[in-house]
N, C-alpha and C positions, 0 to 999 in steps of 0.2 A: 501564559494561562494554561492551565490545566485539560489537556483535550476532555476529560468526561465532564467538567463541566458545562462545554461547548454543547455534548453529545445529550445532556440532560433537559436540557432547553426543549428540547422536542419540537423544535423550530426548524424548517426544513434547510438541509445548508448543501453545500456540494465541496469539499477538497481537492487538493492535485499534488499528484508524485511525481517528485523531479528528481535526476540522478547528478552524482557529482561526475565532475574530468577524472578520465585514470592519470591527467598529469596536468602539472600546473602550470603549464605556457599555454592551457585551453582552459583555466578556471575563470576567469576575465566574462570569457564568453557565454561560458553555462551562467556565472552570476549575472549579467544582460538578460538571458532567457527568463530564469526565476524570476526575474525582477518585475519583467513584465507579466509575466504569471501572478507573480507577487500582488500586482495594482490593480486585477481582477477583483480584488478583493475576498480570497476563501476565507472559508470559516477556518482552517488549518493547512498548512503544506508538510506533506513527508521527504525526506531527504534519504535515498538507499544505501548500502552498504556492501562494495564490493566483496568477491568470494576472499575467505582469508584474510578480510579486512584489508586489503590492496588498496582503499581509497578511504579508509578511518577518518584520516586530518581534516578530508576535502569536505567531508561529508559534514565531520563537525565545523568546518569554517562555515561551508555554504548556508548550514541551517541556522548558525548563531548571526551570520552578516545580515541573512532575510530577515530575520526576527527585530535583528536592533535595526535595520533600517527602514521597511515595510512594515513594524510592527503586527505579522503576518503570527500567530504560535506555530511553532514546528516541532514537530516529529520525529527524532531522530534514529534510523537502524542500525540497530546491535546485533551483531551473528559472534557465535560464541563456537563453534565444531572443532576450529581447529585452531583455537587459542587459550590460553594459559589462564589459571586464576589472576594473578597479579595484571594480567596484560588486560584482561576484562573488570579487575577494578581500577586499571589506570586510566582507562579510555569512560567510565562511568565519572569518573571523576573529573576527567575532562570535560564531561558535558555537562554535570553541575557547577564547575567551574564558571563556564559559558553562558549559564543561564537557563540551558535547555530544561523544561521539566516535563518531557514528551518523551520514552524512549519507545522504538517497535522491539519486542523481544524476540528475536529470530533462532534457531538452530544453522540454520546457513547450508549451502551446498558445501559437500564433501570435496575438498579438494583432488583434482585428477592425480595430483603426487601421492594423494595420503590413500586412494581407494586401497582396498585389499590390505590394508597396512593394520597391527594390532591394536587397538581401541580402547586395551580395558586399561591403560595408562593414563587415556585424555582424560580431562578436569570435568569435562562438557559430552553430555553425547543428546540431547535433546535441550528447547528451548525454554520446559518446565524447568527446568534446574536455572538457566540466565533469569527465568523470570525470578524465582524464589531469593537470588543474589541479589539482582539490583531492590528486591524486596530489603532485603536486610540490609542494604549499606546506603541503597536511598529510599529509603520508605514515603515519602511525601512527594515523589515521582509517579506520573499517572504512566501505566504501561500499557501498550497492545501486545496483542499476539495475531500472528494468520491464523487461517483458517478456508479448506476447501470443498467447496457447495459438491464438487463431482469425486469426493472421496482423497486424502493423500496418497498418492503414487503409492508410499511405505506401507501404507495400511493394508493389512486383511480386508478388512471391510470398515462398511461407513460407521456401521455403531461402535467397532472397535476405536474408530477413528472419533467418534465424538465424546469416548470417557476420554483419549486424552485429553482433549479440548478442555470438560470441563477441570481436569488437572489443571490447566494452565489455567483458568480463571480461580480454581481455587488456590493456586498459588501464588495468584496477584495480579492475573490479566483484568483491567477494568473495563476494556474494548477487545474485539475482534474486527480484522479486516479480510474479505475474502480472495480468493485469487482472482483473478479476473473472468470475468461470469459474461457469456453470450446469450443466453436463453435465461429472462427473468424467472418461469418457473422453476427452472433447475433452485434458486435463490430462495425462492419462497418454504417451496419443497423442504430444502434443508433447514431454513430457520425454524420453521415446525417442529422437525424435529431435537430442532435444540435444546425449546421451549419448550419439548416434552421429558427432555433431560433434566431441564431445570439448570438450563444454561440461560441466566436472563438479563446478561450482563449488554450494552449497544451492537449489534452488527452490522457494519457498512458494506456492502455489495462494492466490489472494485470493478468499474468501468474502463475497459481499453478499444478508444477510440481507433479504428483499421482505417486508416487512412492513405494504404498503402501497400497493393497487392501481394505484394513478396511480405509483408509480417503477418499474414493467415498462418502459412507454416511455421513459423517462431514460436508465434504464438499457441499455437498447439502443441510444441516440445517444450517450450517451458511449463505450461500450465496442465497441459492434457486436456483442456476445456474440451468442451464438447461444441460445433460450428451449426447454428440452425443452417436446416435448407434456405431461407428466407436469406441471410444474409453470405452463405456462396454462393448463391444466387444474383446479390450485388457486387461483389466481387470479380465473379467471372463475369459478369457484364459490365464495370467499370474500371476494373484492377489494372487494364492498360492506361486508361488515360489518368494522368496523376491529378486535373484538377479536378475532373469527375469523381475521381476515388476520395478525392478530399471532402469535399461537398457529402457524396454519399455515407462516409465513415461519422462525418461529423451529425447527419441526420439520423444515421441508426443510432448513435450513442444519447443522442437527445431524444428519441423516442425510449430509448430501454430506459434513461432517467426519469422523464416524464411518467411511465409506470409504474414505476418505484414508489414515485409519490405518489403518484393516484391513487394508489393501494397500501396509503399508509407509511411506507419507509420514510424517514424524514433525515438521514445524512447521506451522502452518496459520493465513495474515492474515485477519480480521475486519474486514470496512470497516462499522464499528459506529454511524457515520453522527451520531455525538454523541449516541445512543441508549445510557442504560446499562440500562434495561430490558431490552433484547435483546440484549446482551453479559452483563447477568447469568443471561437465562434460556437461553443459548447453553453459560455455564459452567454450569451446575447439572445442566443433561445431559448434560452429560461431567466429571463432578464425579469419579467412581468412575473414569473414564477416565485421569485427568489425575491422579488421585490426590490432591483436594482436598475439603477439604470449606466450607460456604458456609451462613452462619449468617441 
């Protein structure tokens, strides 16, 4: 199934992102994970996409294996920076192949080999151009694109950063997903201004449960999010003890959903981090929300 159809429903749903193994004498285990993630029952699962495509295969296994056995629709990420025309219509083609009719459209991180190296050769240098491709060679493929509530790193600034945005939905993005968002205003804040773009394509808010003192600072280098006081505040007060910090990570992320909807937003991403413990304890408190129950 087609994710914008999912997202048109305007029915309140929740997703979760799982990563694949960088190698496959641990892909066993991550499809165990998913699986049980899987039985939660989302409304969609995303599957990521190593830098440089280092883990392509795994990525399409994992999300073609969920789908035909879970019956779960997936998502699959496409990064394109540092790869070749023909190599990004082999792998599109693999996932049509597969079944998949879900791709994320990514630009992807720069590889450390390629930083400083000449550019105006690559096929690829943003993620409007992969989008415009799998436009053209699978056009009945529903596509996402990211998208960041506290500005992309690359940008000048936010309004610069949201004509791209709506490039990539004019280019065939039919969702946005955002980076992972700690402060709901920051989220709101930005969809407004989307909306005053005249960007009015679904936007799901990405939810990263911290369920674990040492990924504050990760998570601040990948995303650059911005950390309310409210929750280093839980942190340094639970970030030693790991089942506190579970408990507490998994309450804040249930509260900042819980807002979401209360205020309207009706889908919401899980970066579930191959955790189905805190994807199951995430559904259970919005079990009555969601209108599910969880045995």
């Amino acid at each position: 199934m087609r994710i914008i159809e999912i997202l048109n429903r305007k029915e309140m749903s929740m997703s979760f992102e799982v990563f694949p193994p960088k190698k496959e004498t641990s892909f066993e285990n991550v499809l165990a994970a998913s699986g049980k993630i899987a039985s939660l029952n989302p409304s969609f699962m995303s599957v990521t996409y190593g830098a440089g495509g280092g883990t392509s295969k795994h990525t399409q296994k994992l999300a073609s294996e969920i789908e035909h056995k879970y019956g779960v629709p997936m998502l699959a990420h496409l990064t394109c920076i540092s790869s070749s025309k023909d190599t990004v219509h082999e792998r599109i083609a693999d996932l049509r192949e597969a079944g998949i009719e879900n791709i994320m459209a990514l630009r992807g991180d720069i590889p450390s080999n390629m930083i400083g190296v000449d550019s105006s050769r690559w096929d690829y240098h943003y993620a409007v151009e992969l989008i415009s491709e799998i436009k053209s060679i699978y056009p009945e493929c529903c596509i996402g694109a990211a998208c960041y509530p506290e500005v992309h790193p690359e940008s000048v600034n936010q309004r610069d950063d949201i004509k791209h945005l709506k490039e990539k939905v004019d280019a065939g993005a039919d969702f946005l997903t955002t980076q992972m968002v700690f402060d709901n205003n920051l989220f709101f804040n930005f969809l407004y201004k989307l909306r005053e773009a005249g960007v009015t394509v679904p936007v799901l808010p990405g939810i990263m449960p911290i369920t674990n003192g040492n990924q504050v600072e990760r998570a601040i280098k990948l995303s650059g999010s911005y950390m309310p006081s409210r929750f280093r505040t839980i942190v340094d007060r639970f970030g030693s003890d790991p089942d506190a910090m579970m408990q507490a990570g998994i309450a804040y992320a249930t509260d900042q959903i819980i807002d979401l909807y209360a205020n309207g937003i009706t889908n919401v991403h899980v970066y579930s981090m191959n955790k189905p413990e805190v994807a199951e304890g995430i559904s259970r408190n919005l079990s009555s929300i969601l209108g599910r129950e969880y045995k």
